[in-house]
N, CA, C and O of each residue as an XYZ file, in Angstrom:
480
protein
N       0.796     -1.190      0.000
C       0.000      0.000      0.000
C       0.837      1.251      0.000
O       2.055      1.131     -0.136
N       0.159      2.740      0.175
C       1.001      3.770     -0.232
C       1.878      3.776      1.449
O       2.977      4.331      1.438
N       1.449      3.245      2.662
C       2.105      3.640      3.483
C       3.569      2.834      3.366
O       4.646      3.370      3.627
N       3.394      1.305      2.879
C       4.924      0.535      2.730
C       5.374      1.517      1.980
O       6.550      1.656      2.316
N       5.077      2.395      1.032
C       5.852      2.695     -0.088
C       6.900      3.993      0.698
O       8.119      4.120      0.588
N       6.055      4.736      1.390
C       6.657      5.630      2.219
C       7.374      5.492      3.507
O       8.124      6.227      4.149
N       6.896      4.314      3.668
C       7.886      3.696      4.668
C       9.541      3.240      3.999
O      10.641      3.627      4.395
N       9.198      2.261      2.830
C      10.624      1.992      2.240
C      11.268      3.361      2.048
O      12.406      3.420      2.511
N      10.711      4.724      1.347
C      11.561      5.370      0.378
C      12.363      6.222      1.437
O      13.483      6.678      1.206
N      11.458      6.446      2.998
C      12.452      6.576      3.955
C      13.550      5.710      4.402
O      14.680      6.129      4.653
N      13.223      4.648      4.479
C      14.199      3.594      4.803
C      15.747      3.876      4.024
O      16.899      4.044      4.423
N      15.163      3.832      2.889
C      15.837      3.618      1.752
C      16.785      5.030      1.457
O      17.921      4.857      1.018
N      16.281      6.451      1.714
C      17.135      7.688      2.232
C      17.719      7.587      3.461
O      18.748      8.248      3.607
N      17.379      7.009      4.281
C      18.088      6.863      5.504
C      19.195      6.367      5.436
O      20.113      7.044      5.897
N      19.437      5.362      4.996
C      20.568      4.202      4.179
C      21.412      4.721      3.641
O      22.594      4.438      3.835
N      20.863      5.923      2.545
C      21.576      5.873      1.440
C      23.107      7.627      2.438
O      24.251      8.038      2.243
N      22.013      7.898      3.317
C      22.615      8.907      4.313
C      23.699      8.675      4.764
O      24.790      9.155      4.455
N      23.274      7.489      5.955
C      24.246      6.790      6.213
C      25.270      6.322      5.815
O      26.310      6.201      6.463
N      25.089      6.034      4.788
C      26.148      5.404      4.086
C      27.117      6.594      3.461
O      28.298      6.613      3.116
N      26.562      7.109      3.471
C      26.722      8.411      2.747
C      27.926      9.437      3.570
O      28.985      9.954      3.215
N      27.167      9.410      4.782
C      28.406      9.823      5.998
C      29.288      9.159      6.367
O      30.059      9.457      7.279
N      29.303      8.253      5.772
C      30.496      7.252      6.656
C      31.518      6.864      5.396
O      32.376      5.984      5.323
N      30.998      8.073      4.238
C      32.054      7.625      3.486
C      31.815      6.512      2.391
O      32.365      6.597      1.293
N      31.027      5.527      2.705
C      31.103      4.431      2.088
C      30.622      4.547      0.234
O      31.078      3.860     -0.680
N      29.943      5.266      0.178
C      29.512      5.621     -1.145
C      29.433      7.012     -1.326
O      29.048      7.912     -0.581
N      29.990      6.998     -2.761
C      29.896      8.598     -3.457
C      28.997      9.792     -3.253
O      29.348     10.906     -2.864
N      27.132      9.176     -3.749
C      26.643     10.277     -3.820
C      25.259      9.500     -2.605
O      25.418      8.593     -1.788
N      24.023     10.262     -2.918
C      23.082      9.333     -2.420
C      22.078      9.728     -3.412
O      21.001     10.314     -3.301
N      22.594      9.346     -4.212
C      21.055      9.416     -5.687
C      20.175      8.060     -5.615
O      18.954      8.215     -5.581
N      20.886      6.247     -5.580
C      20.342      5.788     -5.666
C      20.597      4.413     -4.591
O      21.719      4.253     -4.111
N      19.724      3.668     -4.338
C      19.875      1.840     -3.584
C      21.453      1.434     -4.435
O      22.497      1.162     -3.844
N      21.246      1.493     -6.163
C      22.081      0.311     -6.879
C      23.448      0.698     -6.159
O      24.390     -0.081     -6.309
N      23.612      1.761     -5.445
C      25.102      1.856     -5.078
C      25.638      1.056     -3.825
O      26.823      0.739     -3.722
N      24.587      0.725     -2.795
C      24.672     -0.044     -1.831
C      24.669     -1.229     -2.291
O      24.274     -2.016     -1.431
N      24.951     -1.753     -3.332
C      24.827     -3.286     -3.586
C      26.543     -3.256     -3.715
O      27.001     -4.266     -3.181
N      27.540     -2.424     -4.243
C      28.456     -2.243     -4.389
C      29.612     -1.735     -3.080
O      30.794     -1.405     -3.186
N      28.797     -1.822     -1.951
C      29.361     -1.492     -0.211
C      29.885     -3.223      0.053
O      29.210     -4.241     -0.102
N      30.733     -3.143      0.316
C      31.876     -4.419      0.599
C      32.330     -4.164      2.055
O      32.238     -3.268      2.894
N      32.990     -5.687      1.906
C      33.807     -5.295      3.494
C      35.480     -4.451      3.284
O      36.088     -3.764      4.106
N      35.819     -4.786      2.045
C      37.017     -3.708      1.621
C      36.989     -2.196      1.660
O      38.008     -1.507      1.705
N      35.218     -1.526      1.631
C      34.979     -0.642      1.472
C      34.988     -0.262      2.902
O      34.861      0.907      3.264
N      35.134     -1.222      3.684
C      34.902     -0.972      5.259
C      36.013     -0.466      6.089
O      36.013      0.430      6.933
N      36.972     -1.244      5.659
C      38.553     -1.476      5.720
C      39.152     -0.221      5.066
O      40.342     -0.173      5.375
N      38.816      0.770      4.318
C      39.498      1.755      3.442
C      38.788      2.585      4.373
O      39.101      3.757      4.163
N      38.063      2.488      5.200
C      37.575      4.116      5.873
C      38.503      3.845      7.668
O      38.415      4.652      8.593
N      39.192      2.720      7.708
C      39.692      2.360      9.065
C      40.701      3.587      9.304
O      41.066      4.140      8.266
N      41.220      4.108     10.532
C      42.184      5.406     10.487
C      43.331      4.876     10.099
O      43.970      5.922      9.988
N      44.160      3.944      9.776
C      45.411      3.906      9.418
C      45.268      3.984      8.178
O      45.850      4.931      7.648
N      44.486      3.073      7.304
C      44.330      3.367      5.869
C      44.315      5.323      5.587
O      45.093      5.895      4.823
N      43.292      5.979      6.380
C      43.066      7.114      6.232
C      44.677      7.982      6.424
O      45.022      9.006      5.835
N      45.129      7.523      7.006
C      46.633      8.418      7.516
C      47.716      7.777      6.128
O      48.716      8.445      5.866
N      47.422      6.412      5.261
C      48.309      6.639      3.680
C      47.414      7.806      2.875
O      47.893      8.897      2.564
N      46.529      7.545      2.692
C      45.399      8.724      2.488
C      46.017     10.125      2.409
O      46.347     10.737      1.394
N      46.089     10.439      3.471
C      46.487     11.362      3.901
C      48.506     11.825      3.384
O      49.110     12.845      3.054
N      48.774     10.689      3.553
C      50.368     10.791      3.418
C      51.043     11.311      4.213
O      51.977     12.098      4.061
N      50.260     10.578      5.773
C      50.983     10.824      7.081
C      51.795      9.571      7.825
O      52.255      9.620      8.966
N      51.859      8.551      7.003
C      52.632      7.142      7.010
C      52.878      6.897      5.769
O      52.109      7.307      4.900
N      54.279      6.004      5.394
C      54.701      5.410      4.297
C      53.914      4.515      4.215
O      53.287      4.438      3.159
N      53.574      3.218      5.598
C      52.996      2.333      4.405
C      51.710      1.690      6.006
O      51.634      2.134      7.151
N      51.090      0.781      5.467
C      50.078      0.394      6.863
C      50.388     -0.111      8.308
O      49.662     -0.142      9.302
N      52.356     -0.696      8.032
C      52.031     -1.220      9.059
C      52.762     -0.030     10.015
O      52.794     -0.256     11.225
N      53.336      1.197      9.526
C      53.815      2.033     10.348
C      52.020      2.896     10.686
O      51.782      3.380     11.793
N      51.307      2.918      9.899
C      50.278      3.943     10.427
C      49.591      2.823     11.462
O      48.990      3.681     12.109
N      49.397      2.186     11.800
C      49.246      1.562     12.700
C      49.878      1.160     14.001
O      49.321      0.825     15.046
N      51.350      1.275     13.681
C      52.097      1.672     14.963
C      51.692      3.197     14.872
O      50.697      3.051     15.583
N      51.672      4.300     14.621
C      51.972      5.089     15.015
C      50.258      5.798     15.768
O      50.150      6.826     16.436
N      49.306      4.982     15.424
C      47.779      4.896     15.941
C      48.133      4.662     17.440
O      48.171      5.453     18.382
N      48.383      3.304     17.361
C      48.912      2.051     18.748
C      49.396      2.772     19.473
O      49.057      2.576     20.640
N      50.563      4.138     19.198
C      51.505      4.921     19.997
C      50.923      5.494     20.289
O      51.308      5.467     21.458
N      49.838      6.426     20.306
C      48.944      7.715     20.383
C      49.868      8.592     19.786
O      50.506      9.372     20.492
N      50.047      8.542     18.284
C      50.801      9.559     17.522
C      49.537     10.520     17.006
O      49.727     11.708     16.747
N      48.052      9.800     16.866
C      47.353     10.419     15.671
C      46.151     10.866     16.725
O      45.680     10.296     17.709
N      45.866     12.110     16.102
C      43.853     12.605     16.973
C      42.996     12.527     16.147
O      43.429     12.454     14.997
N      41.805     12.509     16.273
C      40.709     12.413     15.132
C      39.637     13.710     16.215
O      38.867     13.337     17.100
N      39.895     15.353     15.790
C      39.156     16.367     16.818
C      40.370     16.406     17.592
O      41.529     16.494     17.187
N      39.762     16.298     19.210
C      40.329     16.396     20.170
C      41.182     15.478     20.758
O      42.106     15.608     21.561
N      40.687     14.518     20.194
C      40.534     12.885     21.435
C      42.072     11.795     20.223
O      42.198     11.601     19.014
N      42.921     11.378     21.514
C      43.613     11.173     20.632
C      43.365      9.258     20.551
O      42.985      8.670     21.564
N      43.540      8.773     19.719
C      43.221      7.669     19.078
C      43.597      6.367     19.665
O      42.652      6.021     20.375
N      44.144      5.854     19.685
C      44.918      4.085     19.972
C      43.971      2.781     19.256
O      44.211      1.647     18.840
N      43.405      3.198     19.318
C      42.625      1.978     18.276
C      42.529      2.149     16.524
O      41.814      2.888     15.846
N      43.680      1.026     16.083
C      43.340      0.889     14.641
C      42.499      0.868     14.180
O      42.513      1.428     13.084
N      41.034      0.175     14.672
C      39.898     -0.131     13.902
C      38.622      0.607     13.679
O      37.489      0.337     13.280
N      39.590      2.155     14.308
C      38.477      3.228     14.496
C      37.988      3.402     12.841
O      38.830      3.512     11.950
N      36.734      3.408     12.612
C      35.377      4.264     11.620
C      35.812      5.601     11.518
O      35.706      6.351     12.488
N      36.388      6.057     10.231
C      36.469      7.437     10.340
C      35.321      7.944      9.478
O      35.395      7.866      8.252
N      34.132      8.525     10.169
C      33.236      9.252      8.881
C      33.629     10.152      8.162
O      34.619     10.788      8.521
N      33.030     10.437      7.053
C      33.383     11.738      6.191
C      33.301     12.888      7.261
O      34.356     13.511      7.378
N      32.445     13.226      7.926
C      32.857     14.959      8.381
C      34.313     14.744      9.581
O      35.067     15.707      9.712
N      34.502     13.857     10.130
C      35.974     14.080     10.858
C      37.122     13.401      9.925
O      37.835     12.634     10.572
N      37.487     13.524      8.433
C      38.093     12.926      8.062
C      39.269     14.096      8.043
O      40.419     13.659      7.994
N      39.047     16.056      8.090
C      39.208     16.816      7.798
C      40.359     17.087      9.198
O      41.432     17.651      9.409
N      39.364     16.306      9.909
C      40.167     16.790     12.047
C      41.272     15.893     12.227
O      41.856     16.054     13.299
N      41.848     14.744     11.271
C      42.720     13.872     11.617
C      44.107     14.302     11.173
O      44.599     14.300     10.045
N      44.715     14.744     12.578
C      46.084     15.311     12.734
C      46.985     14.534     13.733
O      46.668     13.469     14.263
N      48.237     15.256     13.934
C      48.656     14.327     15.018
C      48.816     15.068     16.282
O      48.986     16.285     16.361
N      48.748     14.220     17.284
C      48.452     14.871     18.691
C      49.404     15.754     19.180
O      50.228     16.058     18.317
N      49.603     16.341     20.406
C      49.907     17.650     20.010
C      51.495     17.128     20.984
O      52.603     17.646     20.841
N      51.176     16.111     21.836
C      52.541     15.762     22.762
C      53.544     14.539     21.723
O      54.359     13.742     22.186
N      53.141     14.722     20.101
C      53.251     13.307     19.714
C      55.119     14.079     19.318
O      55.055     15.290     19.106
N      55.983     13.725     19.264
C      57.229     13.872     18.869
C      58.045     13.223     17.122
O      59.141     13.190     16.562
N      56.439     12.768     16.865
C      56.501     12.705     15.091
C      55.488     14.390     14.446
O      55.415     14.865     13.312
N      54.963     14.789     15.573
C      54.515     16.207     14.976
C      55.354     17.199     14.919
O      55.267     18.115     14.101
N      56.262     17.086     15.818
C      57.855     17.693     16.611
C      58.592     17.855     14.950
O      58.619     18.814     14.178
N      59.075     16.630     14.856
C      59.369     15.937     13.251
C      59.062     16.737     12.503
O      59.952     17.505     12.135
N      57.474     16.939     11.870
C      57.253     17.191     10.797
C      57.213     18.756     10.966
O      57.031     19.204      9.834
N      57.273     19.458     11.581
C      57.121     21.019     11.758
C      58.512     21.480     11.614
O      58.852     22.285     10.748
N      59.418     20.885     12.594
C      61.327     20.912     11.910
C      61.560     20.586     10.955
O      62.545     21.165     10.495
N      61.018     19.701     10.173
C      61.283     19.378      8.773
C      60.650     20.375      8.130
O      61.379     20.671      7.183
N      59.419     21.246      8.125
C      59.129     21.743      7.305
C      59.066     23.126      7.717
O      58.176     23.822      7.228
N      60.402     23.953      9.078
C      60.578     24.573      9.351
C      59.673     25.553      9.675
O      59.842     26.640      9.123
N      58.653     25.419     10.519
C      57.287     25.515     11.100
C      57.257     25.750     12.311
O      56.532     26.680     12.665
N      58.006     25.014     13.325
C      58.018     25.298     14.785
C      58.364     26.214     14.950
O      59.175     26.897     14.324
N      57.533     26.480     16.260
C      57.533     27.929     16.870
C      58.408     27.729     18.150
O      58.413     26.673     18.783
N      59.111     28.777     18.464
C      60.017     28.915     19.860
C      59.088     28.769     20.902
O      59.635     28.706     22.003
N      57.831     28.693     20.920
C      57.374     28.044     22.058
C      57.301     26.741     22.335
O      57.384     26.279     23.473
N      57.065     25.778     20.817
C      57.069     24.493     21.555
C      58.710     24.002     21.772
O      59.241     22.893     21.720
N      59.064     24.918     21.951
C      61.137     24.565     22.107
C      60.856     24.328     23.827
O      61.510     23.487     24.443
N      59.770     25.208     24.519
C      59.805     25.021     25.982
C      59.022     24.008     26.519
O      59.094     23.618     27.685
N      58.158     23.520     25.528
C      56.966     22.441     25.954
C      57.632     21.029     25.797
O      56.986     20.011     26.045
């Protein structure tokens, strides 16, 4: 009846949302794209994948030590779990923490540090 119908086509935007925020698919025009959501597609939104992504590790198994270390934040909160879900809107907040001494690294390398964190 017309109420299943309005019941699915919410369902079915809800889904396509979801999915939608988390990265997993491109746009949310249609269902046929969720037939194409894998578990690889699951695995490419994990934060170490996101940090080659990024080109804040050479290769997976250092972005994963450097997760494990509390090298990386996602916002505020700094990380230790590899198997963190990064959605699309915090994909933008993933930096490295602020006591991490590979951020130390990359600011001397790219001659960036400030004479204050010389005292911190």
């Amino acid at each position: 009846g017309p109420g299943s119908a309005a019941f699915r086509a919410r369902c079915a935007s809800a889904l396509l949302e979801k999915l939608y925020g988390l990265g997993l698919v491109n746009s949310r025009r249609s269902l046929a794209l969720c037939e194409r959501v894998s578990a690889a597609s699951f695995c490419r939104r994990r934060l170490p994948c996101l940090l080659l992504k990024l080109r804040m590790a050479q290769n997976l198994r250092h972005a994963v030590t450097f997760v494990e270390q509390g090298h990386v934040r996602v916002g505020p909160e700094v990380i230790t779990d590899p198997a963190l879900l990064v959605p699309r809107a915090m994909e933008d907040f993933v930096t490295w923490a602020d006591a991490s001494r590979l951020r130390l690294k990359v600011l001397d390398y790219n001659q960036e540090r400030d004479d204050f964190d010389l005292a911190a």
